[in-house]
BABALUM-526528 format. One record per residue (C-alpha): residue number from 1; residue in one letter; x, y, z. Coordinates in nm, 2 decimals. Layout:
@num NUM, residuo A, xx X, yy Y, zz Z
...
//
This chain:
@num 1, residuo X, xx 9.75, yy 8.41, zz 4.60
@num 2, residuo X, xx 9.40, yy 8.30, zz 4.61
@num 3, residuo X, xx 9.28, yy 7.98, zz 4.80
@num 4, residuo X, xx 9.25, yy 7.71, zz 4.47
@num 5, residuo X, xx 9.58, yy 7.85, zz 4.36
@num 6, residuo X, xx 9.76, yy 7.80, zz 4.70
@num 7, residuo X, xx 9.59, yy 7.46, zz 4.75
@num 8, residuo X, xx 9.67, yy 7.33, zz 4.44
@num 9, residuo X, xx 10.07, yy 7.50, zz 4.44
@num 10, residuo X, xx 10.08, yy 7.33, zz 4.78
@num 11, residuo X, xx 9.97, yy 6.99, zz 4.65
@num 12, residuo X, xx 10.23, yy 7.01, zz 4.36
@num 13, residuo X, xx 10.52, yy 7.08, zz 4.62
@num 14, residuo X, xx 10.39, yy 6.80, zz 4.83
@num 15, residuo X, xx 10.34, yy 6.52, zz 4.50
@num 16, residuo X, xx 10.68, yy 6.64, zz 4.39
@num 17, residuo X, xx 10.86, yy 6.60, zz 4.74
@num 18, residuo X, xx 10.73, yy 6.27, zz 4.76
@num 19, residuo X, xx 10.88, yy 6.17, zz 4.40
@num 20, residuo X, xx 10.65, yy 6.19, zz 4.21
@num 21, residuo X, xx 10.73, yy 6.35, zz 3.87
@num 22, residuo X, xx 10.36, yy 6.35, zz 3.68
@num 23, residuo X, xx 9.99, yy 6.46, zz 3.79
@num 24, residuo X, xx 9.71, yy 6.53, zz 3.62
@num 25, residuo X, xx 9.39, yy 6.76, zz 3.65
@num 26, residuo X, xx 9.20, yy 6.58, zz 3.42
@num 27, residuo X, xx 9.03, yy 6.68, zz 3.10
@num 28, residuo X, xx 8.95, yy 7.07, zz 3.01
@num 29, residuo X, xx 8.85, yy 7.21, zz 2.65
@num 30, residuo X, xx 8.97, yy 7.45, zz 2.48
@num 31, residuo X, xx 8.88, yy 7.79, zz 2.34
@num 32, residuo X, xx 8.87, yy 7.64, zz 1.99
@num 33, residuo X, xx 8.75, yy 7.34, zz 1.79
@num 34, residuo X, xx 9.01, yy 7.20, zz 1.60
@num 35, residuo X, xx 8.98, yy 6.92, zz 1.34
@num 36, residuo X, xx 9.27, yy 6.70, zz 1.30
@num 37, residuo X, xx 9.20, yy 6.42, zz 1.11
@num 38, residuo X, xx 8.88, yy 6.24, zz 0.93
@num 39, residuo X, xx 8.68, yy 6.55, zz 0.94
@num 40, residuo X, xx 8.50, yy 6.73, zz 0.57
@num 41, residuo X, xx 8.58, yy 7.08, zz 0.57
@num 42, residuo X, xx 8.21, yy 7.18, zz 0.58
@num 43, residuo X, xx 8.15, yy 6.94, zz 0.87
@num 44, residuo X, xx 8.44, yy 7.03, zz 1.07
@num 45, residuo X, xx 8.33, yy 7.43, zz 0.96
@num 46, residuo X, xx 7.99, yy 7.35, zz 1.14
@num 47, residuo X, xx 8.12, yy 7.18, zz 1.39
@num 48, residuo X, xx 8.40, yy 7.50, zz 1.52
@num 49, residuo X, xx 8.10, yy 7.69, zz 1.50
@num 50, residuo X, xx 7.91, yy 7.52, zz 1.72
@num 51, residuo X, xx 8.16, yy 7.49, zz 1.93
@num 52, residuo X, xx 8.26, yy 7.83, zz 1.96
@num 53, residuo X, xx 7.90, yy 7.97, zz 2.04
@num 54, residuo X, xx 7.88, yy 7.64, zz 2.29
@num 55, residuo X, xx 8.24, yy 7.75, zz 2.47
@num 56, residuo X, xx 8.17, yy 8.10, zz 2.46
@num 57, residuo X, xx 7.87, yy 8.06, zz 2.67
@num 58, residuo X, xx 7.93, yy 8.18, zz 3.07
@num 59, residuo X, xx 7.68, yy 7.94, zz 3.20
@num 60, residuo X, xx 7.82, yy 7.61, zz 3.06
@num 61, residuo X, xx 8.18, yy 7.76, zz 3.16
@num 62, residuo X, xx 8.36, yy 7.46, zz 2.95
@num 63, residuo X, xx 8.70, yy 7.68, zz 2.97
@num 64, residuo X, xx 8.74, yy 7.80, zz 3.30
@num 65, residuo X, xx 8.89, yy 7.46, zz 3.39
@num 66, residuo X, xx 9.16, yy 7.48, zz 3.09
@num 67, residuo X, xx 9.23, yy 7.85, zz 3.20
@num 68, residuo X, xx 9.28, yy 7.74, zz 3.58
@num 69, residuo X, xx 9.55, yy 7.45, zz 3.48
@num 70, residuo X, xx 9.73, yy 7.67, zz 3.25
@num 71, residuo X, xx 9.88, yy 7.89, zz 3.56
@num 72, residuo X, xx 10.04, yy 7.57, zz 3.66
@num 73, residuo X, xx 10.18, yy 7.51, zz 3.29
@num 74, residuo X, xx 9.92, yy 7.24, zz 3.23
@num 75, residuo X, xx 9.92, yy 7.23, zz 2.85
@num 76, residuo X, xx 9.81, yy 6.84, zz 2.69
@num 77, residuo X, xx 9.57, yy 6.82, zz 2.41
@num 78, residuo X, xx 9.26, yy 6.60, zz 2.47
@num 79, residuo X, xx 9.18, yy 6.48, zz 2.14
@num 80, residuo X, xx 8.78, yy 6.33, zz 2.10
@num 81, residuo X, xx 8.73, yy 6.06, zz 1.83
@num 82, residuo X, xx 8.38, yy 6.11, zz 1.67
@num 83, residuo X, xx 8.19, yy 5.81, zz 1.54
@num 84, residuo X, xx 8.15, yy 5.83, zz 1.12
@num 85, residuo X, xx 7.77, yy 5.87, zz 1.16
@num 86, residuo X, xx 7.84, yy 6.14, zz 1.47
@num 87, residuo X, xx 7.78, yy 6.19, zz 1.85
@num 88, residuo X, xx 7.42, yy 6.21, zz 1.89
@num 89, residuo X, xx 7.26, yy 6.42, zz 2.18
@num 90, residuo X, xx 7.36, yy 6.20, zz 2.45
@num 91, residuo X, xx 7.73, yy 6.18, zz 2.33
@num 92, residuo X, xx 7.75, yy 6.57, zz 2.35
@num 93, residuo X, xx 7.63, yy 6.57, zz 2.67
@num 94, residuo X, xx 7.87, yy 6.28, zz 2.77
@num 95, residuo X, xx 8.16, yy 6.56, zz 2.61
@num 96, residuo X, xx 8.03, yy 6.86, zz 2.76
@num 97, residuo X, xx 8.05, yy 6.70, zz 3.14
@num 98, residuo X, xx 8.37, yy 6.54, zz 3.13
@num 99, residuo X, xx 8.52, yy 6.91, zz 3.08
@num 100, residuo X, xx 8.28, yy 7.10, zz 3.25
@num 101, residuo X, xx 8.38, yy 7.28, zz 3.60
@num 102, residuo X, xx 8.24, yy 7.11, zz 3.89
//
């Protein structure tokens, strides 16, 4: 098993030993865009596109974080709430670190 995996399997034994029955590993996107709810059609078209060329990209690496917490059965939805006007440059950016791998 490699090291991150070992570490983190160990951590999960320890948390769980100690009683404790929920942990987290914080946000991580996902392979696809998916508009749930106050989204146009055309907008939330545009918007899976972009996403897909932005999450598909190696050097931003948005999904390797997802990919990681899914060998440990880590499967929660993160939903993001988009203001009516939208997100604006700096709002992406706000996005794009809270799931990037650090």
């Amino acid at each position: 098993m490699p090291a991150p995996e070992l570490l983190v399997t160990t951590a999960m034994r320890t948390l769980a030993q100690a009683g404790v029955t929920t942990a987290t590993f914080g946000a991580g996107a996902k392979d696809t865009f998916e508009a749930v709810n106050g989204i146009g059609s055309i907008r939330a078209r545009i918007l899976a596109d972009v996403y897909k060329g932005i999450s598909n990209c190696k050097t931003f690496g948005l999904t390797r974080k997802s990919h990681f917490r899914e060998q440990f059965g880590a499967k929660d939805a993160l939903f993001i709430c988009y203001p009516p006007h939208g997100l604006g440059f700096s709002g992406i950016n706000a996005i794009m670190d809270s799931v990037k791998s650090h």
